[in-house]
LORO-740583 format. One line per field, with one value per residue (C-alpha): residue number from 1; chain; y, x, z. Coordinates in steps of 0.1 Angstrom, whole numbers, plus 2048, in hexadecimal, padded with zeros to 3 digits. Layout:
REM residues N
nr = [NUM:...] $
kette = [A:...] $
py = [Y:...] $
px = [X:...] $
pz = [Z:...] $
***
This chain:
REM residues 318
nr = [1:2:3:4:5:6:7:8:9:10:11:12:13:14:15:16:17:18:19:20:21:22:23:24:25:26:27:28:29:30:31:32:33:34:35:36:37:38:39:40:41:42:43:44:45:46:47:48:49:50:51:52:53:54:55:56:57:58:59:60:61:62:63:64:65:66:67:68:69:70:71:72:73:74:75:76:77:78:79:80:81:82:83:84:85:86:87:88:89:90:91:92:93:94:95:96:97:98:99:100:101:102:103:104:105:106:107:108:109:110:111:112:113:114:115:116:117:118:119:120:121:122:123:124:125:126:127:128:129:130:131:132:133:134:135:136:137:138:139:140:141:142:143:144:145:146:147:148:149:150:151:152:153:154:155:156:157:158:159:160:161:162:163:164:165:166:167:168:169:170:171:172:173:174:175:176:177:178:179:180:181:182:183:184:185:186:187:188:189:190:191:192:193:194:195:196:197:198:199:200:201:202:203:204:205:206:207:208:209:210:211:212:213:214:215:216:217:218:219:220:221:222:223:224:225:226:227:228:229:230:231:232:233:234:235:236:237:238:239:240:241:242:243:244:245:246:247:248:249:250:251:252:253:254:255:256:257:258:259:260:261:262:263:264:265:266:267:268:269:270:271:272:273:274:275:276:277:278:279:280:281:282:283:284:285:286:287:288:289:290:291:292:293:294:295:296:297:298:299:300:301:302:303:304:305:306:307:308:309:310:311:312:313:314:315:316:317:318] $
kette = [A:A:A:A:A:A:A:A:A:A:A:A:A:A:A:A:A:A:A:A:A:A:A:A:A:A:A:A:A:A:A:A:A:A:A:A:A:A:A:A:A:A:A:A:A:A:A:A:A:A:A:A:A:A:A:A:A:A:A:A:A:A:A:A:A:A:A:A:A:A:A:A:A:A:A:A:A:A:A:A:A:A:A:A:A:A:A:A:A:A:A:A:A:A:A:A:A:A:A:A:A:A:A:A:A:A:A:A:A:A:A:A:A:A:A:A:A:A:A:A:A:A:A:A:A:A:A:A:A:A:A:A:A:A:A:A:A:A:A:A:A:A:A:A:A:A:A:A:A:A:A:A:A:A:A:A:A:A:A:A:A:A:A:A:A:A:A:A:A:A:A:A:A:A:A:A:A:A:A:A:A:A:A:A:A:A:A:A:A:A:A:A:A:A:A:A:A:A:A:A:A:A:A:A:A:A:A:A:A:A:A:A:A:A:A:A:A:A:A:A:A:A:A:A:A:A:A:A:A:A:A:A:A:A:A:A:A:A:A:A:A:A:A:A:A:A:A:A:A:A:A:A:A:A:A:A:A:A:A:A:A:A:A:A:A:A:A:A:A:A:A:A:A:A:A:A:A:A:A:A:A:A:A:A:A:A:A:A:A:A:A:A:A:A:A:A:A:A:A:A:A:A:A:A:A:A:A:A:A:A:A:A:A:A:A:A:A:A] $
py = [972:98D:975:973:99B:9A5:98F:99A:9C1:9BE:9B1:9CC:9E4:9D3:9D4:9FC:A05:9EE:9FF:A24:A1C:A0D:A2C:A42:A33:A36:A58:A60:A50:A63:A83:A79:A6F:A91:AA5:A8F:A96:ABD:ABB:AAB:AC6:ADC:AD0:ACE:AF4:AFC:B09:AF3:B03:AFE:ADA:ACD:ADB:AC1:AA6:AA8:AA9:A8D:A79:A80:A63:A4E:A51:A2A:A3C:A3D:A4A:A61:A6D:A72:A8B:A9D:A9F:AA9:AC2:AD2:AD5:AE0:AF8:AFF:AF8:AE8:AE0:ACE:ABB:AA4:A96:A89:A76:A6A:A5B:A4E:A3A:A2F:A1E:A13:9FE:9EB:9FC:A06:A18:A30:A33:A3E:A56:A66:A69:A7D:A96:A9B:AA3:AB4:ACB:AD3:AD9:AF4:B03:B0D:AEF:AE5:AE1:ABC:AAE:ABC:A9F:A83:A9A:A9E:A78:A70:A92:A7D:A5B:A6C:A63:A63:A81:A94:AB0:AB4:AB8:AD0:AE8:AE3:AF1:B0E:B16:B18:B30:B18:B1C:B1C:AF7:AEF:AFB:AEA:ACA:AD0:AD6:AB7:AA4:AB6:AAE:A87:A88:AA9:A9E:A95:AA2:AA7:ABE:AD2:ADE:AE2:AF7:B08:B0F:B20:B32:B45:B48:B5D:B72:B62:B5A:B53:B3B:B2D:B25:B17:AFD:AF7:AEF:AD7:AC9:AC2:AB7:A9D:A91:AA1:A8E:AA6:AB7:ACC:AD7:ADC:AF3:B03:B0F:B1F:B31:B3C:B4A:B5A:B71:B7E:B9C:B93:B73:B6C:B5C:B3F:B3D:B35:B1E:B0C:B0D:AF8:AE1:ADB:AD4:ABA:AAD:AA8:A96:A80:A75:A73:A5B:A46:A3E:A35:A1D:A0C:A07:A06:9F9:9E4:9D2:9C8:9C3:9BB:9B1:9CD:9D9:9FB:A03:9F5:A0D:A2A:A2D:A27:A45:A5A:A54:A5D:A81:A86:A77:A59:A44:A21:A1D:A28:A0C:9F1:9F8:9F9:9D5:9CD:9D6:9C4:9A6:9A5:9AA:9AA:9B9:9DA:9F3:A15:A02:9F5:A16:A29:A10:A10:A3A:A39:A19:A30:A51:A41:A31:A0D:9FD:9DB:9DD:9EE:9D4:9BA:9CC:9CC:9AD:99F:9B5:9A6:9C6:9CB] $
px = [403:3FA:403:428:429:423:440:454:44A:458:477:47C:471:48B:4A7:4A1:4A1:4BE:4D3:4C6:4D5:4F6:4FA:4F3:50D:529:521:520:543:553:543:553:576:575:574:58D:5A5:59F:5A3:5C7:5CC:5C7:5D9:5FA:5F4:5F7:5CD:5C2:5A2:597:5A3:593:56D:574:57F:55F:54C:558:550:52A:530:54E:540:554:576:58D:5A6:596:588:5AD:5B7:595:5A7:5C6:5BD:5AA:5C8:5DB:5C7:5C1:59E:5A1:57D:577:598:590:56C:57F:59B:580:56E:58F:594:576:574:59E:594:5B5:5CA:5E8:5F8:5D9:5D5:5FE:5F4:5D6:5EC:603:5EB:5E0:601:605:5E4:5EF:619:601:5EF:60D:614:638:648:649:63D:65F:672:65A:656:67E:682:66D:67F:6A0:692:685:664:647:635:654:64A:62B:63D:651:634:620:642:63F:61A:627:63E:658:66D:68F:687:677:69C:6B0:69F:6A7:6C9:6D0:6C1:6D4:6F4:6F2:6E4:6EC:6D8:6B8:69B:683:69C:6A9:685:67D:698:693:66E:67D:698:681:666:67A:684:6A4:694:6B0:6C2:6A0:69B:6BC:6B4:692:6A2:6B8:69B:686:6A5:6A9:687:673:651:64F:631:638:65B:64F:633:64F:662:646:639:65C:661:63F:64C:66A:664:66D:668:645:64C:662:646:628:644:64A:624:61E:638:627:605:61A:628:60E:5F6:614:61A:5F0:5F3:610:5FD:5DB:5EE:603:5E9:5CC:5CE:5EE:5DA:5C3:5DB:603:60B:5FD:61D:608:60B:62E:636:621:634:656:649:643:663:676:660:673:694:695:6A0:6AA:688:67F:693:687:65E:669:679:65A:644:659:657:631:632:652:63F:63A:643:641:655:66D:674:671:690:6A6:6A8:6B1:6CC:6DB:6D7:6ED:705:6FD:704:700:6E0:6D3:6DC:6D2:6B1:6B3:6B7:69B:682:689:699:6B7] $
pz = [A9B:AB3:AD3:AC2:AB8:ADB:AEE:AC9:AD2:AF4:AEF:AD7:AF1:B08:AF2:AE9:B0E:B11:AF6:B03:B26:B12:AFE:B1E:B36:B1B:B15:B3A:B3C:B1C:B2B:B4E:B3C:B28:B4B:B57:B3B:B40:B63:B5C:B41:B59:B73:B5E:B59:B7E:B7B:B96:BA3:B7F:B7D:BA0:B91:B73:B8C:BA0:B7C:B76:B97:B92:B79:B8C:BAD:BB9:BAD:BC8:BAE:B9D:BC4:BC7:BAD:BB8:BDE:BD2:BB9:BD7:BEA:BD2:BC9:BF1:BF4:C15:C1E:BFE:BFA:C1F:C12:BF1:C04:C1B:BFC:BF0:C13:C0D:BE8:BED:C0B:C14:BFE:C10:BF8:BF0:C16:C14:BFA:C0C:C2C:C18:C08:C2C:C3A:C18:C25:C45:C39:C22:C3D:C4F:C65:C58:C7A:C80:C61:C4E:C59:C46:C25:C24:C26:C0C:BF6:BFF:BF3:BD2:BDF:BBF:BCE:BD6:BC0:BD4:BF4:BE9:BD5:BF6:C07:BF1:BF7:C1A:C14:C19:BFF:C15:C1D:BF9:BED:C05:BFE:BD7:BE0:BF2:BD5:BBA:BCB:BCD:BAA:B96:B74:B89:B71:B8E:BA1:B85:B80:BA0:BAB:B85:B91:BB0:BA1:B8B:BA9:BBA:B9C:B91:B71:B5A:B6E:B78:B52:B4E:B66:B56:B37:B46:B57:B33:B21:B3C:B39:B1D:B29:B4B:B40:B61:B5D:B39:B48:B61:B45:B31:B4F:B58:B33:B31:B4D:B3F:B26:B00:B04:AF9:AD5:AEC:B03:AF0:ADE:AFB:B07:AE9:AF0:B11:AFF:AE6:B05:B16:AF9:AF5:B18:B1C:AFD:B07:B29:B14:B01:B16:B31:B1C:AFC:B01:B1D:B01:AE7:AF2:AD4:AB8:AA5:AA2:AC7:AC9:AA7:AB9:ADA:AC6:AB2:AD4:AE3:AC6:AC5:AEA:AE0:AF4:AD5:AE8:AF1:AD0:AC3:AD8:AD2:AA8:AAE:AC5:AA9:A8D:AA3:AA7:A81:A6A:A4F:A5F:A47:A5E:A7B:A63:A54:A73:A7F:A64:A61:A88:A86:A67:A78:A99:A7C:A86:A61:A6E:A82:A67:A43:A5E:A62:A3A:A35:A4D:A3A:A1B:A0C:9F4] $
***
């Protein structure tokens, strides 16, 4: 008996240490993923020296991440701390290995350092073509234009945009945010708005226009209104990401999810897509009472009589 309780006692041993290093490393992550998620909070809120302490928090944990290496660079630069934004892209090179499109990216944020530092003259012409070709990281070029004091160009470039495409979310706020910058603050939120009515999910433009309401005298009550419709912004847009690359990726096909994101979309207004997650949903499962109901109000709310006896009738109701 005592030659089995020792090999018995060990493996027991074994197991505990196992399950202690488990339980550690998934606690190190969730500690690294809340800092992460601050530093993004953060981020949206224009507080970037703040946000880039949480990014490098969080690499003492995701030390291989070129991403998350990244967002640490960036948020340095944004937030003009030179000297520590160049080790981070460094890193980033490093991890992405091959990765052409990271090693575009990092190029940028270094042209984006020196356009920063002063040293617009010859690296205008590649940040105005990619403004022109609504290039992903145009708002960066043009907020790195205006911590250069180049606002003249920033405007221009705006301009150009807004005339080929008037209704263009992503210029409306930026030429809002400029408006009221330099003190034309009413017109400045009138473009804001149209910015957020065009696309309600711009956390940014949704920050624009609180900041640019906080500085007009009165206006507080509409402020701290619209702050918190940043924050519900925000959470939603944060949770629409988790699900459809997260938890979609491990199940497509869970009406839940497809109900959720219906449920999301309607919040902000965008009620086609709405439509098509509900019928997603009742197609992974016909049965699915909150999807069903969530349907039918909208197909009688938009007056659709026959989409919405059909939708009856498949669900069995009289």
């Amino acid at each position: 008996m005592l030659l089995i309780a020792r090999p018995l006692n060990f493996i027991l041993a074994l197991t505990g240490i196992v399950l202690i290093i488990a339980a550690a490393c998934v606690g190190s992550h969730a500690w690294a993923s809340h800092h992460l998620h601050e530093g993004e909070r953060l981020v949206g809120r224009q507080e970037y020296a703040q946000a880039y302490q949480h990014f490098v928090t969080a690499l003492k944990v995701w030390r291989r991440s070129p991403e998350t290496e990244l967002q640490a660079g960036r948020t340095a630069r944004r937030a003009m701390l030179y000297t520590e934004a160049e080790p981070h892209f460094q890193r980033c090179l490093s991890l992405a290995g091959t990765d052409k499109k990271m090693s575009g990216t990092v190029a940028l944020e270094r042209l984006l350092v020196q356009v920063q530092k002063g040293d617009v003259i010859g690296n205008e012409i590649i940040l105005w073509q990619k403004v022109k070709e609504n290039d992903p990281e145009s708002q960066l070029i043009l907020e790195a234009m205006w911590a250069a004091g180049r606002l003249d160009d920033a405007d221009a470039m705006v301009d150009r945009i807004l005339e080929r495409d008037p209704d263009n979310a992503f210029a409306l706020a930026e030429k809002g945010a400029l408006l009221a910058a330099t003190g034309h603050l009413s017109e400045g939120e009138a473009m804001l708005r149209r910015a957020v009515e065009r696309d309600p999910f711009d956390v940014d433009a949704q920050w624009k226009l609180y900041s640019c309401l906080s500085r007009q005298k009165g206006r507080e009550v509409e402020a701290d209104a619209q702050l918190k419709i940043h924050d519900r912004v925000k959470a939603e847009r944060d949770r629409l990401t988790q699900i459809l690359n997260v938890e979609m990726s491990k199940s497509p096909e869970d009406p839940n999810l497809s109900y959720e994101v219906g449920m999301i979309y309607y919040r902000r207004g965008y009620t086609k897509a709405a439509r098509r997650w509900w019928e997603n949903a009742l197609k992974f499962d016909p049965g699915h009472q909150p999807a069903y109901q969530a349907l039918f109000e909208l197909l009688k709310k938009e007056g659709d009589q026959a989409a919405g006896e059909n939708l009856r009738g498949a669900n069995g109701s009289k």
